[in-house]
Each structure stands twice: as C-alpha cells, then as structure tokens.
N, C-alpha and C positions, 0 to 999 in steps of 0.2 A: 649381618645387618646392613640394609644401605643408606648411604653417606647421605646425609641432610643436604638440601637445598633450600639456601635462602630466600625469601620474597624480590629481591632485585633478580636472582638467577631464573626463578619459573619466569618471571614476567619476559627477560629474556628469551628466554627460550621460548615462551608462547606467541613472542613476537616475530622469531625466526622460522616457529610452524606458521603464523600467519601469512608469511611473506614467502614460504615457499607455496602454499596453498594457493595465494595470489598469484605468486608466476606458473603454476598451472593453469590457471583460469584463463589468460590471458594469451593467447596463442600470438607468434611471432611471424609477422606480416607486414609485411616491404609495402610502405603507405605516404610516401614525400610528401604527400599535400592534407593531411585530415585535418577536421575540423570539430571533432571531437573527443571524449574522452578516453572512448574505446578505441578509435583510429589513432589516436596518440598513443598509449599503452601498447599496443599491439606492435607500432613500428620503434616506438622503444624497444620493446623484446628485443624484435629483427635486430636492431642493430646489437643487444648484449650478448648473443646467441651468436650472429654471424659476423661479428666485426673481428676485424685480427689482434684488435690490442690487449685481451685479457682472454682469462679461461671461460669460458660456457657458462661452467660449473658456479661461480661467483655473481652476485649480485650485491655487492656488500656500497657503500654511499657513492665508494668515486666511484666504481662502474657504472653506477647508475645516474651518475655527474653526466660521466662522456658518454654515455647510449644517448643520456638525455639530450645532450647538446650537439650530437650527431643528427636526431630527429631532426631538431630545430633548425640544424644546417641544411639538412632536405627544402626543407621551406623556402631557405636561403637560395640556395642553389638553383631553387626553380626561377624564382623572383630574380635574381641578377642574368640569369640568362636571358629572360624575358626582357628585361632594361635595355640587358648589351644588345638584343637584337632591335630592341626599338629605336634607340639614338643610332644603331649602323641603318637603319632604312631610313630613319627622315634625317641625319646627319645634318643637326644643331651646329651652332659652335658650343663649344664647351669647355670647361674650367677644370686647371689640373692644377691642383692646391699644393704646393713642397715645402713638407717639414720635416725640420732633424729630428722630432717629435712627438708621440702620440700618446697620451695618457686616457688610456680608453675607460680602464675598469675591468669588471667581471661585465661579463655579456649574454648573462643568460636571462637576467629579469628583464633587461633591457630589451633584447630578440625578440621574446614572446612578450610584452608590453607592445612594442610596436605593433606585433603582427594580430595583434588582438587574441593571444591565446593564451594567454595566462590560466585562467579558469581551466581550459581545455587541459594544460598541462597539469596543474595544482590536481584535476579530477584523475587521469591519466596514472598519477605517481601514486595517489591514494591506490590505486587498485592496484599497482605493485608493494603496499607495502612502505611507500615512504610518503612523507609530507615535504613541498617544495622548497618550505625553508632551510631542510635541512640538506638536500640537494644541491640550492644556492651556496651553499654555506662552502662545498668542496671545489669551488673552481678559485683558481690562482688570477689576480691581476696580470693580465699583459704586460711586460715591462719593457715596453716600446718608450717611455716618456720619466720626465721626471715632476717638473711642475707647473706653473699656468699657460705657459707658451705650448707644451702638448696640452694638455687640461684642454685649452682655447679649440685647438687647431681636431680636438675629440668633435667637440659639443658645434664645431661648423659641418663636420661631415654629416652629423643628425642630421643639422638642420636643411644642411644642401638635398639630403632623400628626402625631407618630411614636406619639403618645396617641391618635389618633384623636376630639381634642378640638373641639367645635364654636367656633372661634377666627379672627380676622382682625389684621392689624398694618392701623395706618391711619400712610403719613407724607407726604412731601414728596419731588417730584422734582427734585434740588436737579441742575443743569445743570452747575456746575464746583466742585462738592463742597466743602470747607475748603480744601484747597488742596496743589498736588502740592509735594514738598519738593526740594529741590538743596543740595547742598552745597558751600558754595566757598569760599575762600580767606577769602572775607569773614564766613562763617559760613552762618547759615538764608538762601535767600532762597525765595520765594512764587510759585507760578505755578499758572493754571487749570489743574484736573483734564481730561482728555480721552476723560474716558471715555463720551461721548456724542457723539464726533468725528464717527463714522458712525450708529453707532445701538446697542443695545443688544438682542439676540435674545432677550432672557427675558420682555421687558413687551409684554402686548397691550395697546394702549390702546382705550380704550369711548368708541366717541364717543357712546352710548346714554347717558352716565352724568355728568352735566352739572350744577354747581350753582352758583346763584349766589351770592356774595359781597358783604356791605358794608362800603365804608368811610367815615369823616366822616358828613356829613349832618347832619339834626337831630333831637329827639325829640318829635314832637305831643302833649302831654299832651292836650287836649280829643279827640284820636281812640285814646282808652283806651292810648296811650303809644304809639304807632306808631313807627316808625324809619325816616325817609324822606332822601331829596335824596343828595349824597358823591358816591364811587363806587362803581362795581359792575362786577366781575369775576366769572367763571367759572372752575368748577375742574373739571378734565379729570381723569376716571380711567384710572390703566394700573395693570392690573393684575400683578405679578412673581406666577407659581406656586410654593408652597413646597410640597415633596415630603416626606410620612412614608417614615420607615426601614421597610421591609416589611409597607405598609401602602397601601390603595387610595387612604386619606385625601388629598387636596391642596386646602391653603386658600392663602388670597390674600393676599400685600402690597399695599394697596392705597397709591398712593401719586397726589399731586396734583399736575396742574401747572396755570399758571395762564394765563387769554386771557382775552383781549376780543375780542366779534364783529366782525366787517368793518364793519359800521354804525359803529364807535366811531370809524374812521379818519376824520378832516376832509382830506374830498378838496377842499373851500375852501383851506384853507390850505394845502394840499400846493402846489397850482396857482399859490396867489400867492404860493410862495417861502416859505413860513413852516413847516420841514420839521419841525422840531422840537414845534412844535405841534400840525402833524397827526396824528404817531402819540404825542400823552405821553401816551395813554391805554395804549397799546401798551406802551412803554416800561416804564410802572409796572409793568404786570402781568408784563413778564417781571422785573423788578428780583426780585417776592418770591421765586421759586424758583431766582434765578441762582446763590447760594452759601451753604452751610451757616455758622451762626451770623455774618453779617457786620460790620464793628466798627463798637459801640455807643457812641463817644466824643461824636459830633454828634447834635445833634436828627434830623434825616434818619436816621444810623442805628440812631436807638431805633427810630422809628415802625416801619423796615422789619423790624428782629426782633420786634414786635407784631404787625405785620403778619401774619409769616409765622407765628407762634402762629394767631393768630384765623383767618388762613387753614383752619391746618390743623385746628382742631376744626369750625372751623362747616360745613367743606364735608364732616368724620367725619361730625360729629351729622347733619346730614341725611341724607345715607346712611342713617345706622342708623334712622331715625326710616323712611325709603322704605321699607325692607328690612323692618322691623315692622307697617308696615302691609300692604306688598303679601304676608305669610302671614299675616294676618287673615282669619279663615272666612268671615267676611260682609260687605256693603257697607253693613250700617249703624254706628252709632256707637261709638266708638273707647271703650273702658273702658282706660285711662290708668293703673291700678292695677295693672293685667297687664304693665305695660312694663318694671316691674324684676323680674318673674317667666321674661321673656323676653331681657332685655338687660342684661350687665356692661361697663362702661366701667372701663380700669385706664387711668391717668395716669403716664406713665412720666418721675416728675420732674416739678418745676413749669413745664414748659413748655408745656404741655398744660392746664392751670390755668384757663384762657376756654372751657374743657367745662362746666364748672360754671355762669356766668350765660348762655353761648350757649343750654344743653340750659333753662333756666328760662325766658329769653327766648321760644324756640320753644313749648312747652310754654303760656307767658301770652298771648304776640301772637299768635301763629298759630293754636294749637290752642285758644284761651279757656279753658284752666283759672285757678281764682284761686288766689294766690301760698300757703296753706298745701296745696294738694294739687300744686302743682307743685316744691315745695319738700320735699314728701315720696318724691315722684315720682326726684325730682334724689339726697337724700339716699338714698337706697338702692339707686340705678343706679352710683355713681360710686364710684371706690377712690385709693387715693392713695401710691406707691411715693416713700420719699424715697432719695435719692442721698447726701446729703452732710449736712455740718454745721459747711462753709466759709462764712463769714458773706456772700461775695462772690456763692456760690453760690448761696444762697438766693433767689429775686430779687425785686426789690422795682421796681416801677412807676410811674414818676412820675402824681398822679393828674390832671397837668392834659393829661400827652402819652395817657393812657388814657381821660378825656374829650374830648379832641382824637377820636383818631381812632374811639371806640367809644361814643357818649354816653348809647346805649340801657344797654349794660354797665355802665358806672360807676355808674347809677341802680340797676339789681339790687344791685350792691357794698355800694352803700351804705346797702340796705335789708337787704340780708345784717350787716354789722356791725349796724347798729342792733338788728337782733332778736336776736345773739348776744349784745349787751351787757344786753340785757333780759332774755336766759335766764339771764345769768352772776349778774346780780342777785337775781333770783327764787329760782333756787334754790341759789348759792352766795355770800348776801353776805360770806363769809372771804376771798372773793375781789378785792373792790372797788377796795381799792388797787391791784390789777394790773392792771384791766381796760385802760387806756391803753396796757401792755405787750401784752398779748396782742388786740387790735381786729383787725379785717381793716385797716383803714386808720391809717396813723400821720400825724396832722393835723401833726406837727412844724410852726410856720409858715416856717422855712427851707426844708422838704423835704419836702412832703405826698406821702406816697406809699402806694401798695395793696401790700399783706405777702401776696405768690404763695401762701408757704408757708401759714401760717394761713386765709387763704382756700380750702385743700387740706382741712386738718384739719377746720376746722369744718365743710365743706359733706359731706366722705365718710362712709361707714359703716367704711371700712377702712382705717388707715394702718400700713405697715409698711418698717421695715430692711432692710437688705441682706444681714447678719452680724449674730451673736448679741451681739458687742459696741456693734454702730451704732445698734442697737434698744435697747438699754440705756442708751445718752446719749440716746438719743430721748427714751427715758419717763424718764430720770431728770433729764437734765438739758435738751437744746433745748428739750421739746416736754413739760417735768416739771407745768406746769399746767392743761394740754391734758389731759395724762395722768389728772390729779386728777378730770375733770369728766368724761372717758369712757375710763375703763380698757380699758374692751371692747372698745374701737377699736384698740388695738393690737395688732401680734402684729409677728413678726419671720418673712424667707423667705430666708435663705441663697441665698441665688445660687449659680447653679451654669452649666458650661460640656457643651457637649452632646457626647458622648464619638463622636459617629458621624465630625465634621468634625476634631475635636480629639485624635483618637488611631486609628480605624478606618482613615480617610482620609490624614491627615498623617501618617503615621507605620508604614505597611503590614509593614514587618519586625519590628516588634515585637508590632503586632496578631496578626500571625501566630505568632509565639511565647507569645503571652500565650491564644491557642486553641490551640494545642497543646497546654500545658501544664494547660489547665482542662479539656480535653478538651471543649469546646464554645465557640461565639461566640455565644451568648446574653448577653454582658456586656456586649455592643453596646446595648439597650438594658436590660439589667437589671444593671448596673457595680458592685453590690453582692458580685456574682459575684467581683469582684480581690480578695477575701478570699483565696479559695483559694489565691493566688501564696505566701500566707505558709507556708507547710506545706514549699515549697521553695525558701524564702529563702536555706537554706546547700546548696542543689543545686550545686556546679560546674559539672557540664554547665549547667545554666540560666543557670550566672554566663558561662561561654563564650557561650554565645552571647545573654545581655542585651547584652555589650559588644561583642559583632560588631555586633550591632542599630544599636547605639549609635556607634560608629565609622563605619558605612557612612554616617548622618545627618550623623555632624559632617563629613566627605569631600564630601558635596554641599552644605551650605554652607559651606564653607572655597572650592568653586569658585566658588559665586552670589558671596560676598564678595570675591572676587580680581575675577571678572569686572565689579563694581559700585562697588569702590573703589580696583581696582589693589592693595591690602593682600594679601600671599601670608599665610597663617598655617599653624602646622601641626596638624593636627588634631590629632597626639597633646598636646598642651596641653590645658590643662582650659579647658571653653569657661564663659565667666564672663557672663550677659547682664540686662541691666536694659533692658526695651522697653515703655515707659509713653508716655501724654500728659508733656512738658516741665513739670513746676511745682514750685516750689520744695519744697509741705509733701511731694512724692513722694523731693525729695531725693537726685536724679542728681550734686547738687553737692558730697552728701556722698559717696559712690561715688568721682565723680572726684576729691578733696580726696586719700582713702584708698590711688587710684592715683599720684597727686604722691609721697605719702609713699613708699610702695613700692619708685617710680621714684628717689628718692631714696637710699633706703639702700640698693639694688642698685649705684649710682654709686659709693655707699661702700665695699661690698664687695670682698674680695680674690676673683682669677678662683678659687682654691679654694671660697672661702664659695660663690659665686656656683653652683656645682653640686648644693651644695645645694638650690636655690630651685627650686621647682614651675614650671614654667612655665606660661605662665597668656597668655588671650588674654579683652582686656575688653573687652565689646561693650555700645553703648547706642545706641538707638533710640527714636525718638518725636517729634512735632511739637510745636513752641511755637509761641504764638496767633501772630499778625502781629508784634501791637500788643503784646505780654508781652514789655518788655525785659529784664526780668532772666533769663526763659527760655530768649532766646535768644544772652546772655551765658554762659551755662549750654553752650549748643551749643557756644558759639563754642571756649569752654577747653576741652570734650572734642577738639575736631577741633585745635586747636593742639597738647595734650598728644601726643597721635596723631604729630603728624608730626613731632615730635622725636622720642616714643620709638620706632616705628617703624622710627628711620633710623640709631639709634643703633648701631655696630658692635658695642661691646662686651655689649649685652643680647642681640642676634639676637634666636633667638625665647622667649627668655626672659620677654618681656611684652612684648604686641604690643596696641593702644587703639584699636577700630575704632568709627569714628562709622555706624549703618547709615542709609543716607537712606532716603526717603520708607517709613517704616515704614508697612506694611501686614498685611491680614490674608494675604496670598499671601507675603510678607518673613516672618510668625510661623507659618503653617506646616512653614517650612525651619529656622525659629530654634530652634524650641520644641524638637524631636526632636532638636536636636541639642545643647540646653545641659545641661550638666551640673551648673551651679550658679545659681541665678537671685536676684536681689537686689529684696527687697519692705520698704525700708528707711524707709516712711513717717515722718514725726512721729504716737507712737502718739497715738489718737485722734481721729486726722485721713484715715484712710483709710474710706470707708464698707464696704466689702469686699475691692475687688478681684477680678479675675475669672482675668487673667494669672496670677498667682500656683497656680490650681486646673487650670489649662491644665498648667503645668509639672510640677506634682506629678503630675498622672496622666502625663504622658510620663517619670516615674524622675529628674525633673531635681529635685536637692537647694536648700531655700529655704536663704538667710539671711536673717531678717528682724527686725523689730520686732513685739511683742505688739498687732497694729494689726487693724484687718477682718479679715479672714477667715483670713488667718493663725492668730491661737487657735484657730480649731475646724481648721483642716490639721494642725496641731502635737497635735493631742488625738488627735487619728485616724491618724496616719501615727507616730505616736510620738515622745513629747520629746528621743529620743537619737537622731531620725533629721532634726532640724530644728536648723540653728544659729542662737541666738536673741542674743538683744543689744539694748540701749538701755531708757532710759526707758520705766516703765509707763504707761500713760494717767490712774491716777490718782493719776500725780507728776504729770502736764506744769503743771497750774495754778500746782501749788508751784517747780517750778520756774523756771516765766517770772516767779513776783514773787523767788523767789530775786535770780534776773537783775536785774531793774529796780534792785531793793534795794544793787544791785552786790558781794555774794555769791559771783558766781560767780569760779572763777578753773582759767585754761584748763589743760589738758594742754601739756606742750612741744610734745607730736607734730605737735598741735594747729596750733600755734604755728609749727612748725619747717614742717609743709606750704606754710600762705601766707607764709611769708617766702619760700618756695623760689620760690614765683610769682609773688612779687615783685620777685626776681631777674633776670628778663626773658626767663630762659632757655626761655621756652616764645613767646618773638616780643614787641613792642613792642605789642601790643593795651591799652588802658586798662581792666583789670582792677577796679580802682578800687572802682567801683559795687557789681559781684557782691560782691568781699569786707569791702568795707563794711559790707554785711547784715549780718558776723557780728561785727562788733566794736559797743563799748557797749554801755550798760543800756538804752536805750531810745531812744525817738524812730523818725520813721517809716522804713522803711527801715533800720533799724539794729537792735542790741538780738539777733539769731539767734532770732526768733521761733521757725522753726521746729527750733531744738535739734538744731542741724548741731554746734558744740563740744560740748554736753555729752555728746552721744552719740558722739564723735569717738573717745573713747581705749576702750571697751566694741569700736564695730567692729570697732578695731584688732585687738584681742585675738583677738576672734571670727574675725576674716579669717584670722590665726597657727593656731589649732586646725581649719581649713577647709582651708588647706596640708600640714598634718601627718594629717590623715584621708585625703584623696587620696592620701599617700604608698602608703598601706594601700589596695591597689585591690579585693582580697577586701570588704575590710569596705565599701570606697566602692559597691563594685555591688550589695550586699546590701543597704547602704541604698536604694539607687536602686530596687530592687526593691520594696522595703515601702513606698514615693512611692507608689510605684503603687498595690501592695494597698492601700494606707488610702486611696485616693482616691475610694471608691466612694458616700460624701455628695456628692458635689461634682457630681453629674449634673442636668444643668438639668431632665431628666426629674422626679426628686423635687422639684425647684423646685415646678415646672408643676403636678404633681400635689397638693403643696400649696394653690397660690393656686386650684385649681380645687374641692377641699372647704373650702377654710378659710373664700376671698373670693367665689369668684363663684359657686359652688353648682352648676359646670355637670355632666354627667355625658358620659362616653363617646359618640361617634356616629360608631358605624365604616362606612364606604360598604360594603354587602353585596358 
C-alpha cells in the first residue's frame, strides 16, 4: 500500500513540478541590459546554470537570490562603466566622500527600484516559479556600517547618482561587521556578522587596483624625510555599484580590503613548525578589515583602529591622486595647483582625519612639492563634517601610539601645530592665552595626545553641522575660537534621509497613495512636492485610506515580530518605537523608566480604569558596544521588563515591551512604516541631528521628542501642534547639571516611585544597581544623571498622558500623521547633497548622455 501524502506535501510537490516546468520554459541567455520579463528570466537562468557558485541542478531561494542579483549587477556593470568613461572624457572635478562607515541595507529592491525594473523582475521570477518577495527576503545586510553616521553617509551616495553628481564613497571591507545581535535571557550577546559567508553579488573586486600601505618603520631625515623599513600591505579594490533614481548615472563604493603577497609567507618557518610565524604577516593584514570599530581598551586595540583610519585614507588618497593623473592631457609635468580645481575630499567625522598629513605626505615625498604649496594644495582639497559634540567622541590620539605606528605623520602634525600657533599669534594675539587649548596636539605630560578634531578644523576649507542647532554649538560653543579666526569656514548641512529607500521602497502603499493624491511621483525625487498633501489633510477618504496604509504596515511587522521574538501583539495598539545606537545621552533608559511607571499604575488600576488606557505596544531597537556596560544594562532591563509585562494576564494587550534584536536597516524598513509614534528623547544638546527621527516623519509616524538635532527644524516644518515636545532646552542643560552638583535638585515622586518599583525585584533578580546608580547624587563619576534622565522624567510623563489622549481622537491622530509627511519635504538627502555640492565642493552635474 503507498504511504499517504498530506495536503501541505502534494502542494509542495506540485509546486516544485511547477518550477521545474518553469525553468524549462525559460532558456538561459546571457542578456546584461533587458528590459523585460522574458529578457530578465532568461539571463537569470544564464547566470544559475552558468555561474560557478552553486550546482546547475538547484534552484532552490538563495540561488535564485544570487542569479537574481547577478542579473541586476549586469545592469550595473553596464551603467558604471558608461559613468566612469563619461567623467574620464569630460573630466569634472569631483567628490570623493570618506567614511569608516556604510550602512547600506539589502540592495536588491533598491537596484531595480532605481533602474525602473521592478515589475520587469517581479514578472521574470514569476515565470521561474518564485514571487520577489520572497527572493528579497534571502539576501543578508552588508555589514559595512553600524548606525546613523553609515545610515547618513548610505542615503548621500543615493542621492549623489540620483543628482547625477560626479561623486565616489571610499570605505573598508570590514568581513564580520560590528557584530550580529542575540538576545538572551542574559541580555546583549555578540557574534560575527555573516554576511560574507559565501560571498556578496554587488562587489566586483579590481584586482587591477592595488596599493600599497605603510606601517612603523622609520623616518630618514638626511634622505629629505623618507618613510622607510615597518610593514607594508596592500589594499584590494571592490568595487559595490550605486544606482541613480531615473537616471544612467552609477558611481562606485569603493571599499578596501587588505593582503599581503604570497612572497610575505615564511615557508621557512612554516616547515620548521613555527606556524604562527609564518603567516603574522598574513594574519595582520586580515586583523585591519576583520571588524568594524574594534575595542580600543588595549594598546593592540588602539594601533588596530589607527590602523584601519590610515588604512583607509592612504589607500583613498592614492586612488584619487591615480585617478587625477591618469585624466591629465599630457605626459608632462603635474601643475599641483589644478588638483583642488579637480578634486573634493569630504571627511565624514574624524575618522578619516590621516587624509590630511597622508594627502601632505604624498604631495612632499613623492610628488616634491615644498610644504607651503602642498599645504595650500591640502587646504583647499579637504572639508570637514562633524558628528558630535560628545567629548568621548571627539577623538583624541595618543601621540607616542601615532608615532609608533605612523612616524612620518606625527612629523607633518607637528609642523601642522607649530605653524597654527604662529598664525594664531601673528594675527590674533587676543588669542594667546588659548593657544594651549586650541593646538593640534595637547603635550599634557600625563597624556600627550593629537586633537582629531582640531586637526580637521585647521587643516579644511569647510567645516560643517549636521543640524541648524549642532552648527550653533559648533560656532558658539565646541569650536567658538576656531569660529573667531575663520568664520567662513563654517556653515551648517542638515542632513537628510533619501525619500527613494525610505518611503518609495519601504513603504509602497502609502507611496502609492501619496501619487495619487499629488496626482504625480515626481516627489520621489523632488519631496518638496508633500506640500500638496496639506490641501487634503481634512480629506476623509484620504484619512480612510492613510490608515488602511498604515494598518497593513503595522500587520506585517506584528508577524516579522511574533516570528523573531515569539511576542504576538496587536496591531490595533499604537505602535510606540525608539530604534537607535544603545547610549545613554539617546536615553532608551528614560523611555524604559517611563514604561515601569506606566506598568505600574496600570497594576494599580481598577479593571474599569483599565478600559480606559490606550493600548500601547513599546518597541526598542539598537545595539550597545561590546564593551559599553551600562548600554547593555540598559538592554538587559528592557528585555526583563518585557517578560513580565508581556505575560502579565491582567494587562493582555494593553502594553506589550518588545526588545527588537539585531536592529537593522532591513528590521527599520518594516519598523518605520509601521510606527505610529517614534521617541527622539536625547539630552537636549547632545544629539548632532539624527537621521531616524526624519525617516519617521516622512512615513506619517508622529515624534515625541526633546528640542535636540534635528528635531527643531522637523518641529518648524511639520508644525508645533503636530510634534509632542518635552524636556529641557539645550541652553538650560549647563544650568542644570551645576543645579545638580550644587545639590538643588529634587526629584519628582514619579521619578522616584519608577526605581523603587525596580527595586523591588519584580522585574527578576538581575543587579540593577549600577544603571540606577547613574541617576542618584550630585556628582561623582558614574553618578550625579548627567544626562538629565530625572529632570526630564516628570515633563515626559506629562507628555506621554497628552499623546494617549490624541490617539484617542483618531480623525485628528491621522491628520496629524498626514502633515508628518507633508512637512517632511526639507528632510531629503537630495537637498543635502545639493548643498554640500554648491556650498563645499563646487562640483556641478555630469549626467551619462
């Protein structure tokens, strides 16, 4: 008798004849450029049939992932060759962006989004037997990046192709990224990214494109300052394709990885057992690229985040230096003067910072210019983006580990400071008593070290903010002396999030209503256009279906979140989400404090009160460093709070606390569309912009926040009654932390009544201790609430009550949600782009004919 087959197994199975029946029909045919659905399917095959990375015989998702995104890289391929020969004939100048950085995403819906093939491909996979979603679904984030500062430095490359801008990203091929996240019982724990398991379909690598690297060694003065002996690595180009929005344009991420030739292997010592020795040449060189930002607590892990800086400019600068010579008209001598008429270098943050004596270095050793023409050369090629105005942030060099391993650099440094201190005398002696303060190098004899930042400011033509407020403690307060000696150097670039990935792409049912209603998709890249929404802000019909939009979003991630954390929630709850980098001044620990209270007086309530209450599902996201223990104390109490209230009978889904792990940009695609209230609760003054926050407001999702980055100009533009605001202004925070020290301060009960309640144990026996620590006392390290978690404690509250009671009003809730949108139309990295391209780098348009 034969063995029964279930209704799941025939369906199976007649799904697997359909798909082999499919890739019969479909013959395999080598097609780089179609434009349909059949020319797509067909050079799909080609590449699953002829490609070397799997069997023939298979066609199972991921094969049909990487055939799929092989195709698309044909596309690629064509289009960036076409770019690079158009800027090598009419040879622009052009902008070459450096970041330690790059938090790109999955790159498939994006690719064909840009290239206008979507349909084409969606049709294409059909006739293989699969649907595209589920295609998208097997490709791995790049883990090039970790949080807004890659995010940022993504969404500019967009926009630089979608401008048709002459522009390149230069970064690092980091092999197991910062680190994939898990969530457990014990809290954060840490494991290699995998996203280079088998290989990654977007990057071609050049092996044509080879530079070499030094490090240690010594510096010959008697042979005009040579840089000899150490070691020396090469840096391998691969290049990732970045695709304009409707546009031929495709420029390049260039990103580095690092080797040493076969020659460097000691096959002596292999042979006589000495394994470890034969390849530490080896070894080193994969150490720089193995993982993004590694921890700096040990001498070994300074050198190697030094490392991987100097890496990464010196093997930019030669490129761009290759690249400027080989569109040079003639074979004779190099006029050095042309070079900043031809090339802009942006510094994205001080990590990038060794562009400055590397590009001087080259320029003096190699090319023989003397130091005021290569100095003038430097200063006008280079620009300077700050991030922050976290003192930790800032970074600062030790200067015997940066003559250690760079001894040529430390010598420009320090002829860099010394001519700054001789300008600052010359023509500003008001200035004198400062000059110690402001030096490139701080001689401290405890702690001699090189000042990243200031060594940014004085060597550029351009430093700028991120936000109209961050630019304002720039010049008034960080960087207020700086400011006195070259006003002109400053300006401020609002940052912005690139509306193609961050609303076209993620968010398709609203995009589609949001062209409906404009009666065109020209907002796509001209987002100024979300004006028009306001005209039918009090539309019904448009309130109907903004909240169908909006429902269907929060429906598919209520399933990604069930399927990821076991947590059911209901989507008719209000989705409440904070999905940041882990750190205190972001203040996830005042969020969660906010949810204890909450949790608490709901315990209090009678089942009547209790029908009251909005139901509400709190969602947070974001990685804390390895080595950042109070960040990941931080984790720990959200994921505890969670699994009490969670399980609690009597709340059901009246508040539901979901920890989201390993936050990505493929995890804030799903989030973003679907939050309805987002929390940007910084300590004001301490946020440089923020980028998240600009992502949610164009997807209708309502802020609560603090007067912090970027929030005041979202708040200006989206309107003060459609933004819930709360806390300290930024120019209290000072008066208030000596408030504090002075011991002045005196707390709210609420305040008060939250940590006692987690004191109580009721959220597990973990030693809480530490975290809540921080908030008690005037002072002392680790204590004292630097960052102005109580004083801002009893304002949230308030704010969080008038945030339940607007939701009650869903007319008025989705009306606001609506005007998110319309006002969000500053907030396009496009106007970024366009900015920093008249303001800093002077480039103009060069669109591929």
């Amino acid at each position: 008798m034969a063995p029964s087959v279930n209704g799941g197994e025939m369906k199976q199975n007649e799904g697997e004849k359909g798909k082999a029946v499919a890739l019969k029909t479909v013959p395999p045919i080598a097609h780089p450029t179609p434009d349909d659905g059949f020319g797509v399917a067909a050079n799909i095959q080609y590449h699953a049939q002829y490609g070397p990375h799997f069997s023939p015989f298979k066609f199972e998702p991921e094969q049909a992932f990487y055939a799929t995104a092989e195709s698309v890289r044909d596309s690629l391929i064509q289009r960036w060759n076409d770019t690079y020969a158009h800027f090598h004939k009419t040879d622009p100048k052009q902008t070459y962006y450096i970041s330690m950085e790059y938090l790109q995403g999955r790159a498939l819906t994006n690719a064909i989004g840009n290239l206008n093939l979507t349909d084409a491909y969606g049709s294409a996979l059909m006739k293989l037997g699969y649907d595209l979603e589920t295609i998208v679904e097997q490709e791995r984030d790049a883990a090039l990046g970790n949080g807004g500062l890659g995010r940022l430095a993504s969404c500019f490359l967009d926009s630089m192709a979608t401008l048709s801008l002459p522009a390149w990203g230069y970064g690092l091929r980091y092999k197991y990224g910062l680190f994939s996240q898990r969530i457990t019982k014990q809290g954060q724990e840490e494991y290699a990214e995998d996203w280079l398991e088998k290989f990654s379909p977007w990057e071609i690598v050049r092996h044509d494109v080879v530079h070499p690297v030094r490090f240690f060694g010594e510096v010959q003065p008697q042979k005009d300052g040579s840089w000899v002996g150490g070691e020396v690595v090469q840096a391998l180009a691969y290049d990732i394709p970045i695709p304009g929005y409707q546009t031929k344009n495709t420029i390049s991420l260039r990103v580095w990885e690092a080797k040493v030739p076969p020659q460097q292997f000691d096959l002596y010592a292999f042979n006589a057992g000495d394994y470890v020795k034969a390849g530490d040449l080896h070894a080193k060189a994969n150490q720089i690229c193995a993982v993004l930002y590694p921890g700096d607590a040990t001498e070994e892990g300074k050198l190697l985040r030094l490392k991987q800086q100097y890496f990464l400019c010196s093997a930019s600068l030669q490129d761009i230096m290759a690249r400027f010579k080989e569109r040079r008209p003639t074979k004779g001598p190099i006029n050095w003067s042309e070079f900043p008429s031809k090339v802009a270098v942006q510094m994205n943050d001080t990590h990038p910072t060794l562009a400055v004596p590397e590009l001087m270095r080259i320029l003096m050793d190699e090319e023989g210019l003397g130091w005021d023409e290569a100095w003038a050369v430097t200063n006008k090629t280079v620009a300077y983006t700050n991030h922050t105005v976290l003192p930790e942030a800032l970074e600062k060099w030790s200067q015997t580990v940066m003559g250690k391993l760079l001894p040529r650099h430390m010598e420009i440094i320090t002829e860099i400071d010394k001519q700054f201190q001789a300008f600052v005398r010359k023509t500003r002696p008001d200035l004198e008593s400062k000059i110690e303060s402001l030096r490139v190098l701080d001689n401290n004899p405890q702690k001699p070290v090189v000042r990243m930042a200031h060594l940014c400011v004085v060597s550029s033509h351009a430093v700028n903010g991120v936000a109209q407020l961050h630019s304002d403690i720039l010049k008034e307060d960080l960087f207020a002396d700086f400011f006195s000696l070259w006003p002109e150097k400053f300006q401020n670039k609002t940052n912005g999030v690139t509306p193609r990935r961050w609303l076209r792409f993620c968010s398709p049912e609203l995009s589609t209503i949001i062209t409906k209603w404009l009666r065109t998709d020209k907002w796509v890249t001209n987002l100024d256009l979300l004006t028009g929404l306001r005209e039918f802000a009090d539309d019904k019909q448009l309130h109907k279906e903004w909240a169908a939009a909006k429902l269907q979003n929060k429906v598919r991630f209520a399933q990604y979140l069930e399927e990821k954390t076991g947590v059911k929630i209901n989507p008719n709850s209000m989705f409440d989400t904070q999905i940041k980098r882990i750190h205190e001044y972001k203040r996830q620990l005042l969020n969660i404090l906010g949810v204890v209270y909450r949790y608490k007086n709901m315990k209090e309530m009678s089942a009547e009160e209790r029908k009251k209450v909005v139901p509400r599902v709190v969602m947070l996201g974001g990685k804390a460093f390895a080595t950042y223990a109070q960040a990941k104390r931080i984790v720990k109490l959200v994921t505890d709070v969670g699994a009490v209230v969670n399980n609690d009978p009597e709340i059901g889904d009246l508040l539901k606390v979901v920890f989201i792990p390993n936050y990505n940009v493929t995890v804030a695609e799903l989030a973003i569309p679907a939050s309805e209230l987002s929390q940007h609760i910084s300590t004001a003054g301490m946020e440089a912009s923020g980028t998240s926050n600009m992502k949610f407001a164009l997807n209708g999702c309502l802020i609560i926040g603090t007067l912090d980055g970027a929030n005041v100009e979202i708040r200006e533009e989206i309107g003060e009654e459609n933004f819930f605001l709360f806390g300290a202004r930024a120019d209290d925070v000072p008066r208030l932390r000596k408030e504090r020290e002075a011991g002045q301060f005196k707390p709210d009960p609420r305040f008060e009544e939250a940590k006692a309640f987690i004191r109580t144990g009721v959220f597990g026996e973990y030693d809480y201790e530490p975290l809540l620590d921080s908030l008690e006392g005037d002072s002392g390290y680790g204590r004292g609430d630097y960052f102005l978690v109580g004083v801002d404690f009893p304002s949230y509250i308030d704010c969080q009550k008038e945030v339940d009671e607007a939701y009650k009003d869903q007319d008025k809730w989705v009306k606001m949600s609506i005007l998110s949108t319309a006002g969000s139309g500053k907030f396009s990295s496009d106007r970024t782009i366009a900015q920093y391209a008249k303001d800093i780098w002077n480039i103009q348009e060069c669109r591929v004919p």
